[in-house]
C-alpha positions in Angstrom: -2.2 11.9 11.0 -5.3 10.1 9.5 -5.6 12.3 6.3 -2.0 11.7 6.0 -2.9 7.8 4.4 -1.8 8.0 0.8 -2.9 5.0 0.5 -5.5 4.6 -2.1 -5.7 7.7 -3.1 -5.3 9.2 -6.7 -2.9 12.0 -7.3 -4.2 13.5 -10.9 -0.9 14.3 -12.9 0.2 13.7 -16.4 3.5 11.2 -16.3 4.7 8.3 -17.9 3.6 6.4 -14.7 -0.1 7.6 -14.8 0.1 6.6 -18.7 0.8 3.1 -18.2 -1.0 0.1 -18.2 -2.8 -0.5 -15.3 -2.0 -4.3 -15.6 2.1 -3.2 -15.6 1.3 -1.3 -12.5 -0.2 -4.0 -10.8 2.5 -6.5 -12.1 5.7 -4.0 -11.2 4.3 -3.4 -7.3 4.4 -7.4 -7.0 7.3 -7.7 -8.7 9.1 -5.2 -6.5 7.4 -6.6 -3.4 8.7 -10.2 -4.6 12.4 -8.5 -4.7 12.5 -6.9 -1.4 12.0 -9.8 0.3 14.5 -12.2 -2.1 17.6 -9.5 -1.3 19.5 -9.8 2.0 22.0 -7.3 1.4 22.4 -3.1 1.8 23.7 -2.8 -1.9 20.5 -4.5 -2.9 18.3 -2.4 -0.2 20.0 0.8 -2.2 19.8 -0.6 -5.6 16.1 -1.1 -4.8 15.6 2.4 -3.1 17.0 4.0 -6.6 14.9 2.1 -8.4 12.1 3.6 -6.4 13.4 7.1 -6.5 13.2 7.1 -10.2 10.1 5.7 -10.3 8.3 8.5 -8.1 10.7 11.0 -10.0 8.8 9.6 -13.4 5.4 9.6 -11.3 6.2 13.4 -10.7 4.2 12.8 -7.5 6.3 15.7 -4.7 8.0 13.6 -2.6 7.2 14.9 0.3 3.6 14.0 -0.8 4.9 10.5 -0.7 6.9 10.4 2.9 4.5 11.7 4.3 2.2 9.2 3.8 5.0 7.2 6.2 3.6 9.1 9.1 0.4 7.0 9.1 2.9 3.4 9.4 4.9 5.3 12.2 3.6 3.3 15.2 3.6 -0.3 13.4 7.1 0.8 11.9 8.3 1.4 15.4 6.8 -1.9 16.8 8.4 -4.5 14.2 11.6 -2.6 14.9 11.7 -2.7 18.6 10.5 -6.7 18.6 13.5 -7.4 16.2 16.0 -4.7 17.6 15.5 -6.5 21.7 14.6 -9.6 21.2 16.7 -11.1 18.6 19.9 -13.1 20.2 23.3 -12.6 19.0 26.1 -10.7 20.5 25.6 -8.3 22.6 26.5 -4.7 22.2 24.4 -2.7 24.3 22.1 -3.0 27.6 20.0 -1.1 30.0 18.8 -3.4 32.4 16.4 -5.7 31.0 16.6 -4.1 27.7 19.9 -5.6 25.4 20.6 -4.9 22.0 22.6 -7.5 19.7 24.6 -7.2 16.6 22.6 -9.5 14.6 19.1 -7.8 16.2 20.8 -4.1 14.7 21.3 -5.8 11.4 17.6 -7.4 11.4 15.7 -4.5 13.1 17.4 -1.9 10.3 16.8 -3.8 7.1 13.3 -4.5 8.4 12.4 -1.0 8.9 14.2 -0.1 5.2 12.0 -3.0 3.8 8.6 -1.8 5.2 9.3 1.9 4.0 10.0 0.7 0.4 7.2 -1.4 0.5 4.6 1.0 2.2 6.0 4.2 -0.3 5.8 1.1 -3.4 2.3 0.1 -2.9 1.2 4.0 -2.6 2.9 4.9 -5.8 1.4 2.7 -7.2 -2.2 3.5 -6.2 -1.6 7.8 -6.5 -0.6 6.8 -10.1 -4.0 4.0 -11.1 -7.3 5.6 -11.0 -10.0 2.7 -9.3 -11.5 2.1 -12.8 -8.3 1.4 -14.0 -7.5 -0.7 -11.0 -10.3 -2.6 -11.4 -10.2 -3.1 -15.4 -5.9 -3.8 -14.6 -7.1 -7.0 -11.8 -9.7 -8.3 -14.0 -7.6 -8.8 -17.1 -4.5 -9.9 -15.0 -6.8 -12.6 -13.0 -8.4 -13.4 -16.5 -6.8 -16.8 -16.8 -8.0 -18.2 -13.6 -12.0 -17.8 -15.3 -10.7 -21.8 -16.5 -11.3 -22.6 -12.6 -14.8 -20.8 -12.6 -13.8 -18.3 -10.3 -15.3 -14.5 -10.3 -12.6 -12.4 -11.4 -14.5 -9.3 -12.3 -16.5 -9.3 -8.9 -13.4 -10.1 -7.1 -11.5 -7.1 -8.7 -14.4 -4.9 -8.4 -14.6 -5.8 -4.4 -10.8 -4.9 -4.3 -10.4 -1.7 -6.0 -13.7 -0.5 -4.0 -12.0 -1.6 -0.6 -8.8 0.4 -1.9 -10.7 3.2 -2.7 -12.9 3.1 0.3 -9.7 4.0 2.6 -9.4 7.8 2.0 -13.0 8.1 2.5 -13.3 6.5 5.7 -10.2 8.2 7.0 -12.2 11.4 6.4 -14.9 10.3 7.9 -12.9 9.3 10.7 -11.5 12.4 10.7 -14.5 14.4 10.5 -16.0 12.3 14.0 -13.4 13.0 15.7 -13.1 16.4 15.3 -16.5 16.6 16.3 -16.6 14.3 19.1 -13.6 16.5 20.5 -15.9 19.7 19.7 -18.2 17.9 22.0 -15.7 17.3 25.0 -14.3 13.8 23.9 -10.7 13.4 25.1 -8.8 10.7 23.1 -5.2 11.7 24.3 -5.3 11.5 28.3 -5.7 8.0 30.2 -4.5 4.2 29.7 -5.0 2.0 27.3 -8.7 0.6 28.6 -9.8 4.6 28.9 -8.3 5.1 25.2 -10.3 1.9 23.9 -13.4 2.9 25.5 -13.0 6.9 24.2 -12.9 5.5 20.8 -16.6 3.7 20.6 -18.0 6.8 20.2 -16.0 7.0 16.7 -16.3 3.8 15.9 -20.8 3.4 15.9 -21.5 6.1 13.3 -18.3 5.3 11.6 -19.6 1.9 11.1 -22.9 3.4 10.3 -21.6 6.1 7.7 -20.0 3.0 6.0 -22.8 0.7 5.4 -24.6 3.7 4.3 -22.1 4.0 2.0 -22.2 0.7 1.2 -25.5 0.6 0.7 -26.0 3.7 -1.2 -23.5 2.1 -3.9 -25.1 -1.3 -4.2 -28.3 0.5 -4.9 -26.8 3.3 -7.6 -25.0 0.1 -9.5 -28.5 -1.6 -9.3 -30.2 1.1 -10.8 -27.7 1.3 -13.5 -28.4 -2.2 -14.3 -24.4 -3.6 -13.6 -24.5 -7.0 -14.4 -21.0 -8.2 -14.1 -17.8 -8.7 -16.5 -19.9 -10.6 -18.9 -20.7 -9.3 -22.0 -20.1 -5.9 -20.3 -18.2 -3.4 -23.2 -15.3 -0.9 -21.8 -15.1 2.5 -22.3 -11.4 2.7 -22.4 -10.2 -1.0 -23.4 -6.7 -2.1 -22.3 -4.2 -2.1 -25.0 -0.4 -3.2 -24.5 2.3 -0.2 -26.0 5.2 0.0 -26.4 6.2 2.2 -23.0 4.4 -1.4 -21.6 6.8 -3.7 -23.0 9.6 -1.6 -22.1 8.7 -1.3 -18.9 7.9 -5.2 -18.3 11.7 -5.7 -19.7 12.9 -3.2 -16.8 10.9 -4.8 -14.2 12.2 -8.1 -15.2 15.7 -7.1 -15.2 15.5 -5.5 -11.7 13.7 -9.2 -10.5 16.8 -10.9 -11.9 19.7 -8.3 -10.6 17.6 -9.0 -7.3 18.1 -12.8 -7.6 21.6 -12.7 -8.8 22.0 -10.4 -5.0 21.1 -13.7 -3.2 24.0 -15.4 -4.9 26.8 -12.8 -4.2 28.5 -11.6 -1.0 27.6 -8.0 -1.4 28.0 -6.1 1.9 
């Protein structure tokens, strides 16, 4: 299940997607984050889930690629689902003993779990399609305008698209400990929650050793490069608006505002 994480990784392929500007990327993923929690309505859920099919059909990222990256939010999918499908009051519909389930806790537990697949398979897409320079290069231009408050965009970007790309690499390694822990007799299935906990200490020293060796190991090849920071720092590949950009800004914008105009309508 770990290596299952999609997210943060980079899937190399030639699309339209992996050819825009990083900075639309970023922009679209918080623009269609912004929308799925404005609409309160299926037709909106489904306009949004087209949307989102014809984006990964444009990524030309296999779909099944992309779902199963789902298997990774299973358990915390299932937990904000139960919590809103037993505990929310209303009318009741169904009970087994101290269990009930309401009308209103169906309608709330359902669109939850819709909104946190679109926004988990949303926030991949848009990592498998943005390599980390990119990411990083896409955050520093977009924060740009917030240099006028003395802030360190470039050092914050750069700690952000590192952490993002960080997370396939320790699932690995986290992978690659457990697989030998088990080798060694480790059992991380059997027992209660205290004997699980405990069983996973032995993953979790050397996997917090492995990472400040990575860590470490990075901080001392950027040093020896001489990195200095955004300043006066030249670019390889500069970020240059197209056309495909500005079309695509248009189309985000114009999803944003049918998303809006959703709030306002009695759609079922």
């Amino acid at each position: 299940m770990l290596r299952e994480i999609t997210l943060g990784q980079y899937y190399p392929v030639d699309s339209l997607l992996h050819r825009l500007d990083p900075r639309v990327k970023l922009a679209g993923t918080f623009l269609f984050l912004i929308a799925l929690f404005i609409v309160n309505s299926w037709t909106a859920y489904i306009f949004l889930a087209l949307v989102l099919l014809l984006l990964i059909k444009l990524s030309n990222v296999p779909f099944s690629f992309m779902v199963r990256g789902l298997k990774s939010v299973l358990f915390l999918l299932l937990l904000s689902v139960s919590f809103n499908l037993f505990l929310t009051p209303g009318k009741e519909i169904f009970r087994f003993y101290m269990f009930k389930i309401s009308q209103e806790g169906l309608h709330i537990a359902s669109m939850m779990a819709v909104r946190l697949i679109l926004l988990v398979l949303s926030s991949s897409l848009m990592t498998l399609c943005t390599t980390p320079n990119e990411l990083t290069d896409g955050m520093e231009k977009g924060l740009s305008i917030l240099k006028k408050l003395h802030l360190p965009i470039h050092e914050i970007a750069m700690m952000m698209s590192i952490a993002l790309r960080f997370i396939p690499i320790l699932v690995e390694e986290t992978d690659k400990i457990m697989k030998a822990q088990m080798a060694r007799g480790a059992d991380f299935e059997s027992g209660g929650i205290v004997h699980k906990a405990k069983a996973m200490v032995p993953i979790l020293v050397p996997l917090f050793v492995s990472a400040f060796r990575r860590a470490y190991d990075l901080a001392l090849a950027m040093e020896s490069r001489c990195y200095q920071g955004g300043e006066g720092r030249t670019k390889m590949k500069p970020l240059h608006y197209e056309r495909r950009d500005y079309i695509s800004y248009l189309f985000l914008l114009i999803v944003l505002a049918l998303s809006i105009g959703s709030r306002f309508l009695s759609l079922p």
